[in-house]
N, C-alpha and C positions, 0 to 999 in steps of 0.2 A: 541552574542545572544544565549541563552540558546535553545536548542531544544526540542522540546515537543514529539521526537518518537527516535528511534533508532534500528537501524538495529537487527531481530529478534521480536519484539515488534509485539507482536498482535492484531489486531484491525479489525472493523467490520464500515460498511458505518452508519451514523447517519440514514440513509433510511434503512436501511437491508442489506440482503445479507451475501452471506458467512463470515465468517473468513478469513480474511488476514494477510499475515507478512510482514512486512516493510522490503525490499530490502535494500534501502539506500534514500540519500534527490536524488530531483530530481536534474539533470542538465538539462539545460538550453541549447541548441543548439545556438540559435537566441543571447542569451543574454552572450555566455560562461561563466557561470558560474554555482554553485550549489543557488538553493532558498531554503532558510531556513522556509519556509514555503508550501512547498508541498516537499510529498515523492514516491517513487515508490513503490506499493503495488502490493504482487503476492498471487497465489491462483489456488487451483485445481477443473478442473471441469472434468464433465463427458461427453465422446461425445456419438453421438446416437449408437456407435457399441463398447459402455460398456470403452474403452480406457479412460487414462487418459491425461490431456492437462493441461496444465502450461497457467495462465491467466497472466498480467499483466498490469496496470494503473497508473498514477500518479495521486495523490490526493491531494487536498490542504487539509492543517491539519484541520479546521474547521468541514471538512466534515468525519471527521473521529473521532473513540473512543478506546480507549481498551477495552481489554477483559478482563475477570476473568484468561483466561491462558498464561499473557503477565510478 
């Protein structure tokens, strides 16, 4: 199965929100394996005493797009 993101790949939530970069696909704990259909997405935020923090989610690809800077 052909993958629709790839590690580095920027992409943004179909709802909004920042800019993220696709980590890698997800693994799967429960199921050991990787799903070719969600990935782990990271991203930087800002805390309330100006630092920055490292987000991260997995996303199923549906819910997600590229960017112009991908």
């Amino acid at each position: 199965m052909k993958l629709l993101y790839h590690p580095g790949d920027k992409v943004r939530s179909k709802s909004g929100g920042p800019e993220m970069t696709i980590r890698d696909q997800h693994y799967d704990v429960i199921r050991n394996k990787f799903l070719n259909d969600m990935f782990d997405c990271i991203w930087l935020t800002e805390t309330k005493d100006g630092k920055k923090a490292i987000q991260y989610r997995p996303f199923h690809q549906d819910e997600l797009q590229k960017t112009d800077h991908s």
